[in-house]
C-alpha positions as CSV (number, residue, x, y, z in Angstrom):
1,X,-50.5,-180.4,-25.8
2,X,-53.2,-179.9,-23.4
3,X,-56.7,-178.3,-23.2
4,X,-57.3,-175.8,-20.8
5,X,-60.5,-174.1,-19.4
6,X,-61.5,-170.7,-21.4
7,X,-61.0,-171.9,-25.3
8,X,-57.3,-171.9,-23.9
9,X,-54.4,-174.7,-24.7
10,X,-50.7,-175.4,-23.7
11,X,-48.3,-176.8,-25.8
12,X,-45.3,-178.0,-25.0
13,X,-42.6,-179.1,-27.4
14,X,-38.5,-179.9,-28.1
15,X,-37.2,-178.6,-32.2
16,X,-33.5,-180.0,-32.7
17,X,-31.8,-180.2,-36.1
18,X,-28.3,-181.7,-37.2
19,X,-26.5,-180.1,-39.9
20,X,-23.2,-181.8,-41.6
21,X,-20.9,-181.2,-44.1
22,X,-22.7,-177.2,-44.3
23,X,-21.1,-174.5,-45.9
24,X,-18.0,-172.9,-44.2
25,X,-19.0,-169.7,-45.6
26,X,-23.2,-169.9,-43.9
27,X,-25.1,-167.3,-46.2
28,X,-22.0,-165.1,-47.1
29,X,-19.3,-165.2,-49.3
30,X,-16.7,-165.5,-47.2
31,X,-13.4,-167.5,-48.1
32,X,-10.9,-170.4,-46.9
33,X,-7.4,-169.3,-47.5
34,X,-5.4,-172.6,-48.6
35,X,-2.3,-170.6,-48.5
36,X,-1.9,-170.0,-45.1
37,X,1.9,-170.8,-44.0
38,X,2.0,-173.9,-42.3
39,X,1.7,-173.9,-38.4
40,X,5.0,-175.7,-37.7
41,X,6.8,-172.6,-39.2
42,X,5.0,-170.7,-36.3
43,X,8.4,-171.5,-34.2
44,X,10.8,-169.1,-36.8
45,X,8.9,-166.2,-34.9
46,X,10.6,-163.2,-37.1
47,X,12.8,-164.8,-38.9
48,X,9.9,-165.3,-41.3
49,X,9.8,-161.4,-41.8
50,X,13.4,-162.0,-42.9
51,X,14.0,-160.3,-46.3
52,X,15.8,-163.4,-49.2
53,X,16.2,-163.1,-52.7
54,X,13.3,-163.4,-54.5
55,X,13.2,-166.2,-57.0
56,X,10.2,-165.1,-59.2
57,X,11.9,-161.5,-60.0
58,X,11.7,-160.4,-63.7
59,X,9.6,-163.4,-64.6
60,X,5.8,-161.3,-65.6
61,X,4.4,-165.0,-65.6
62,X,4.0,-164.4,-61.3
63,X,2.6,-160.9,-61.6
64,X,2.7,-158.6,-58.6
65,X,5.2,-161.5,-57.1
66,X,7.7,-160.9,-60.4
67,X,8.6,-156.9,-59.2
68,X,10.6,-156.9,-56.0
69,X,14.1,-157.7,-55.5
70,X,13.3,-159.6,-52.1
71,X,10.7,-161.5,-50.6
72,X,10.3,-162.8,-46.9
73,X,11.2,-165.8,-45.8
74,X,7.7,-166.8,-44.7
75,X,6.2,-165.9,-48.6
76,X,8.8,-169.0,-49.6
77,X,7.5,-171.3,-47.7
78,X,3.6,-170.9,-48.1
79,X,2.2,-173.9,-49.9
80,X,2.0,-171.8,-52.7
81,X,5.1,-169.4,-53.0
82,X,4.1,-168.0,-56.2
83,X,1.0,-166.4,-54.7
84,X,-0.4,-164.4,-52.2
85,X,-3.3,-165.3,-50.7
86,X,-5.3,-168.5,-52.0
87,X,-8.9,-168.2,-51.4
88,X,-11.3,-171.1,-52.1
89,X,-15.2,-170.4,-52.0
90,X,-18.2,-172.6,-51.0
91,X,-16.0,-174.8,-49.0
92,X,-18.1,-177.3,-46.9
93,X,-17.4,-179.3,-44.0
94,X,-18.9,-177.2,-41.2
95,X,-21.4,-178.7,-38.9
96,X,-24.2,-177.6,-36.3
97,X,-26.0,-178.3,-33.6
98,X,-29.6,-176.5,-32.4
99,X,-31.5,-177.9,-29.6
100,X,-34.7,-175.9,-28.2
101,X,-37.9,-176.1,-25.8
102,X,-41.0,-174.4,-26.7
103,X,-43.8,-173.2,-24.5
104,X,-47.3,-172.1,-25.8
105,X,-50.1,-170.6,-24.5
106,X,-52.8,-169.4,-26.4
107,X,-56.5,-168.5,-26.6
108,X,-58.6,-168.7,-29.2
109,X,-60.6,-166.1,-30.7
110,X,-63.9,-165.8,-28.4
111,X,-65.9,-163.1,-26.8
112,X,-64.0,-161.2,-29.4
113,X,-60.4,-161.7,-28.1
114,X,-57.6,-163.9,-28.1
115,X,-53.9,-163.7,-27.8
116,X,-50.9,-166.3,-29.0
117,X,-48.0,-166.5,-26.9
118,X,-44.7,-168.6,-26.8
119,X,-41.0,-168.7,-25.0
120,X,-37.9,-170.8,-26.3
121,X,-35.4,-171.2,-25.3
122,X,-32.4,-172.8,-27.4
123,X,-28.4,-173.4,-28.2
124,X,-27.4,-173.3,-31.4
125,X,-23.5,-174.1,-31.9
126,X,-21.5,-174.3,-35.1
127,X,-18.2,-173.9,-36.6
128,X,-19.8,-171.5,-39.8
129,X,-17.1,-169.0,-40.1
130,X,-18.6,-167.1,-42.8
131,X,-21.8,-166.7,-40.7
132,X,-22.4,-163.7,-38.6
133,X,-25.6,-161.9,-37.8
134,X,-26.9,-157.9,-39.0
135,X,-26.6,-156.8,-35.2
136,X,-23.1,-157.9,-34.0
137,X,-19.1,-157.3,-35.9
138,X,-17.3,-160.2,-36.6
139,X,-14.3,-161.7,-38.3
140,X,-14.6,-164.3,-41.0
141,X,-10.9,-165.3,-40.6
142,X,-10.4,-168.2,-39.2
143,X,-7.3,-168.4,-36.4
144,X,-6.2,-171.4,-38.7
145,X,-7.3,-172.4,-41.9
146,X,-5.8,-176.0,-41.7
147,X,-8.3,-176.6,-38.3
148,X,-11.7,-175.5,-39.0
149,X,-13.0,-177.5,-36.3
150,X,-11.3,-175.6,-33.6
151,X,-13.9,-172.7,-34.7
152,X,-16.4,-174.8,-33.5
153,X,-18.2,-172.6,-30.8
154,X,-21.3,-171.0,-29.8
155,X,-22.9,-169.8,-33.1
156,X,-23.5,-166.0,-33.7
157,X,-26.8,-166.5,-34.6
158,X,-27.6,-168.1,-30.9
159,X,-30.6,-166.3,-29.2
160,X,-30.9,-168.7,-26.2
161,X,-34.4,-166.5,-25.0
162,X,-37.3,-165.3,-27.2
163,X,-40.8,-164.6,-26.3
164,X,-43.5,-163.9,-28.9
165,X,-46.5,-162.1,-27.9
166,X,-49.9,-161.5,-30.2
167,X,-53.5,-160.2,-28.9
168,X,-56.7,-159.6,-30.7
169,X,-59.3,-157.6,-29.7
170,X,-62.5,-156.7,-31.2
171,X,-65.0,-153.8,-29.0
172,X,-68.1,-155.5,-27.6
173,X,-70.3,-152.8,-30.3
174,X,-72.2,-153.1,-33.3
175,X,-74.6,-155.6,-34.7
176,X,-74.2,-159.1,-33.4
177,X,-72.1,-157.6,-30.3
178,X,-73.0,-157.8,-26.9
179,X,-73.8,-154.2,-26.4
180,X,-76.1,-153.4,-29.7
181,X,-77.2,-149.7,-30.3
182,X,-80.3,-149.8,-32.9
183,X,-79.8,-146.4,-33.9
184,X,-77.9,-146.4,-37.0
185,X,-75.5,-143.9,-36.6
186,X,-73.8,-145.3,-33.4
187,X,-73.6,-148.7,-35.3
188,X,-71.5,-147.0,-37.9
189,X,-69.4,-145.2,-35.2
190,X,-68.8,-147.8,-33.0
191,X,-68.9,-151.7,-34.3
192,X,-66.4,-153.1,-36.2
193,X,-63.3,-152.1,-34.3
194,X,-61.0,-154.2,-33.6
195,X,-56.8,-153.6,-31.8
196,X,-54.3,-155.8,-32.5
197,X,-50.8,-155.9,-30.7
198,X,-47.7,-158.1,-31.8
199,X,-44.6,-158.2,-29.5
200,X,-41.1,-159.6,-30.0
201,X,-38.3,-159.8,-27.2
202,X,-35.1,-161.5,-28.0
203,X,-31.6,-162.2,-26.0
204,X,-28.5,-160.7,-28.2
205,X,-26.3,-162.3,-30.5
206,X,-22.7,-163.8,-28.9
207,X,-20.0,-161.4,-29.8
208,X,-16.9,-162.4,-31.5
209,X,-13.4,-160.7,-30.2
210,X,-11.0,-160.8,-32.3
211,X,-7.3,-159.0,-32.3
212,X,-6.9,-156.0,-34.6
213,X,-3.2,-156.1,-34.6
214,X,-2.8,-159.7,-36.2
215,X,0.9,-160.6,-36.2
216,X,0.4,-164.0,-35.7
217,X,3.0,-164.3,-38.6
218,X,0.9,-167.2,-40.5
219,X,-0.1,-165.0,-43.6
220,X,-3.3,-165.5,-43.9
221,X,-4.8,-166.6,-40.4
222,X,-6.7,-165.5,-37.6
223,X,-5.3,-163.8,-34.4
224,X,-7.3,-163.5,-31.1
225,X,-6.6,-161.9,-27.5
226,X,-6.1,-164.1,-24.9
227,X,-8.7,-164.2,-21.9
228,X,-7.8,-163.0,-18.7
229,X,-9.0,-166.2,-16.1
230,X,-11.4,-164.7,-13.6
231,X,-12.3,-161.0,-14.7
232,X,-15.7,-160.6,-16.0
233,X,-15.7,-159.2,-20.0
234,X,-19.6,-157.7,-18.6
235,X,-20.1,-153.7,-17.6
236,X,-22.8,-152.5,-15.3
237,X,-25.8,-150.7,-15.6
238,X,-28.7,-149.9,-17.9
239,X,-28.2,-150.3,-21.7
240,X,-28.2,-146.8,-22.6
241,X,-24.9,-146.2,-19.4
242,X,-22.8,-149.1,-21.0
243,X,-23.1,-147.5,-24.4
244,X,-19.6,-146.2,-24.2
245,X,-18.3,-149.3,-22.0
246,X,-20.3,-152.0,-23.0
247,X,-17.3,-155.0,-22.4
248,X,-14.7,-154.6,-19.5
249,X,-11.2,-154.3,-21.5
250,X,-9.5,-155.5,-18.6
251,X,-10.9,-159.3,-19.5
252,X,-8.5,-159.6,-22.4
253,X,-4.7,-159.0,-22.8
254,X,-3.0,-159.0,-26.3
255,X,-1.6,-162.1,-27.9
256,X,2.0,-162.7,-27.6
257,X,3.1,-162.3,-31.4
258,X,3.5,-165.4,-33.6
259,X,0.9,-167.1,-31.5
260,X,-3.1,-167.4,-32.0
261,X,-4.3,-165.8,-28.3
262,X,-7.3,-168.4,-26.8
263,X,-10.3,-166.4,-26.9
264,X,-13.1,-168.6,-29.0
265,X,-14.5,-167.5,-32.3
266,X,-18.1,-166.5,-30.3
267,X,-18.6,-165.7,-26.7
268,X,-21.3,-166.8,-24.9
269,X,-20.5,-164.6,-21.9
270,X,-20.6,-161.1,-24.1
271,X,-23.5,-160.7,-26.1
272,X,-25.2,-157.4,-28.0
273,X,-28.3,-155.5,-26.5
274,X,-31.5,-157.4,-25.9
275,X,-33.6,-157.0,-28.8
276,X,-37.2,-155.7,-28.5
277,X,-40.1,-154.3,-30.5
278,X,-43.9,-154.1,-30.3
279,X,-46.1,-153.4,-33.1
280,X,-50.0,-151.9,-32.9
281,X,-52.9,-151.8,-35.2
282,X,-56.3,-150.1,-35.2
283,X,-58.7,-151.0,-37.2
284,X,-62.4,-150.5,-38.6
285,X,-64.3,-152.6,-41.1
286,X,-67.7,-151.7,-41.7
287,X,-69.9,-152.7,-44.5
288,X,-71.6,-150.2,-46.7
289,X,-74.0,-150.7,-48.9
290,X,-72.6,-153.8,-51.3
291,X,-68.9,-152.8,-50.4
292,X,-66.8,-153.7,-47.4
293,X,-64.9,-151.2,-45.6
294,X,-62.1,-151.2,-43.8
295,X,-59.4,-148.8,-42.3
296,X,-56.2,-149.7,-40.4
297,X,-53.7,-147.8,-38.6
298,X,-50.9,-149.0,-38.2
299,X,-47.7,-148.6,-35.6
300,X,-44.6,-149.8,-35.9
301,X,-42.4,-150.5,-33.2
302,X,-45.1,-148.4,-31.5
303,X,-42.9,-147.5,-28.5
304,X,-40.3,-146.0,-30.2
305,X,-37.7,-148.9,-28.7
306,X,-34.1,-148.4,-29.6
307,X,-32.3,-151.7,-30.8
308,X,-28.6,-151.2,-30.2
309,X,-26.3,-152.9,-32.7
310,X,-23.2,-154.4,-31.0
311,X,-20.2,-153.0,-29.6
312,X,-16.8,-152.7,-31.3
313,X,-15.3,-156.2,-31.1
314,X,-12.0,-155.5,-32.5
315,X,-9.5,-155.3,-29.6
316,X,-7.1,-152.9,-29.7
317,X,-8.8,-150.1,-31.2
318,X,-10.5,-146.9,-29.6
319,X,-13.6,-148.3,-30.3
320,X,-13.4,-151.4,-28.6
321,X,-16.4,-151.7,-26.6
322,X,-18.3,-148.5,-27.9
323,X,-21.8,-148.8,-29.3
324,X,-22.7,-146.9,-32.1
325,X,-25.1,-147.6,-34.0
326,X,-28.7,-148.1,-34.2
327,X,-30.5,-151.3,-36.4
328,X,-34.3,-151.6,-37.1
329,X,-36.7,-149.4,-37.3
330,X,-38.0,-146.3,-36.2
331,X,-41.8,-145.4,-35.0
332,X,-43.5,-145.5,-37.8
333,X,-46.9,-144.6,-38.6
334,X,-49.1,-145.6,-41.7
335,X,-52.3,-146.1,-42.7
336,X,-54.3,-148.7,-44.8
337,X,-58.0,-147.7,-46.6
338,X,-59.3,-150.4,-48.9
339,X,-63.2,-151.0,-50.4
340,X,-64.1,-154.8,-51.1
341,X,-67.0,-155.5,-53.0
């Protein structure tokens, strides 16, 4: 921290936390399949869509398993044969990692203003598969339920920039103000104002590609595209021209089938709209009498700024790419009237 000239200070910080033995599943209620076929079966390729003769038919003990005549080959040699999928909640194990700088600057309240503002900048990584964020689609599959820690990845809740931006001011009128009117009625009309102005800008989440043809042949894991080495996933131009072509298709290719495809669980190159949002107040306080009176008007998201949600991540499909939907909230006006006494 430092003291600057003008009731102003700078501060100057690092905020880094270790998390192990987390939740796979982060705030949701997502799942780990423990009967995913084994890897090493991976090899059969379609010989595990092979139909054999089903040995739990007729026998109402293995439910939905007991009707057909046939099963595949790959359903017989899942851990558990007898079932479909397996799925085991609150699983932990996961870890993360979040390292950040922060910068302050602000100003005290004097002369009747003052503003507050700070910038970090951070990496948060993690291997939380169930953990995604409002603004961005994402799989909670894992491309292989016997590896969690090859999920381990940027996390989709990484927002490496944010800059947070408050201001107070209060008009130099009224009674104890530098510019005092003794007539009554331009007391009432013009002290006690005061604007306030909060502002939020924020990098977008990572997005998460994931294949939505899964034949990776494991039943019950994860498939992915491959990356294509040296095209860039990113479009060009403003946010509002890449709504319809907001990743470059040509940066992926489809995964061979019985394979996983390379692409990571969260891509730091590819990441939703940049998030932004500034909120304004008016408001009057003025003390009649034995009461204290204020009114407030309020805006929200004041400029009317659109926040995008994330483009289609699921490769393969038509809307791969597209945005198409809005998140957050509209302009929105209201207003406050309260008597204290």
């Amino acid at each position: 921290q430092r003291q600057l000239p003008g009731s102003m200070a700078v501060h100057l910080g690092y905020i880094g936390t270790r998390g192990e033995n987390l939740m796979y599943n982060g705030t949701n209620a997502s799942t780990i399949n423990i009967n995913q076929l084994d890897p090493k079966y991976q090899s059969m390729g379609a010989a595990l869509l092979q139909s054999v003769p089903n040995p739990f038919f007729g026998n109402a003990a293995f439910g939905a398993l007991s009707r057909p005549a046939m099963l595949t080959q790959g359903q017989l040699l899942r851990p558990y044969p007898q079932f479909l999928n397996v799925n085991a909640h609150r699983v932990s194990g996961a870890q993360s990692r979040y390292h950040s700088m922060v910068v302050k600057l602000e100003r005290r309240i004097r002369d009747g203003w003052g503003f507050n503002t700070n910038y970090t900048w951070s990496n948060l990584k993690d291997n939380q598969i169930g953990e995604g964020n409002y603004f961005a689609q994402w799989s909670s599959t894992p491309l292989n339920n016997y590896d969690l820690d090859r999920e381990y990845a940027i996390s989709l809740l990484d927002t490496p920039h944010r800059i947070n931006i408050s201001v107070t001011y209060e008009l130099p009128f009224g009674q104890g103000k530098r510019f005092v009117n003794r007539g009554g009625i331009a007391n009432l009309l013009l002290g006690g104002w005061q604007l306030s102005g909060i502002g939020a800008y924020q990098s977008g989440f990572p997005a998460q590609v994931f294949q939505s043809n899964n034949n990776s042949g494991l039943f019950g894991s994860g498939q992915r595209p491959n990356i294509v080495s040296g095209v860039d996933p990113n479009t060009s131009g403003s946010t509002e021209e890449r709504l319809n072509n907001w990743f470059n298709p040509a940066a992926w290719s489809l995964a061979a089938p019985y394979t996983w495809g390379d692409a990571p669980r969260a891509d730091a190159r590819i990441r939703t709209p940049f998030k932004k949002n500034f909120d304004i107040a008016i408001q009057k306080g003025q003390r009649i009498g034995g009461a204290n009176v204020q009114v407030r008007l309020e805006l929200i998201n004041a400029f009317d700024n659109p926040n995008f949600r994330g483009p289609g991540t699921a490769f393969g499909l038509g809307t791969f790419g597209r945005v198409t939907e809005l998140a957050g909230f509209p302009r929105t006006v209201q207003m406050l009237f309260r008597v204290n006494w």
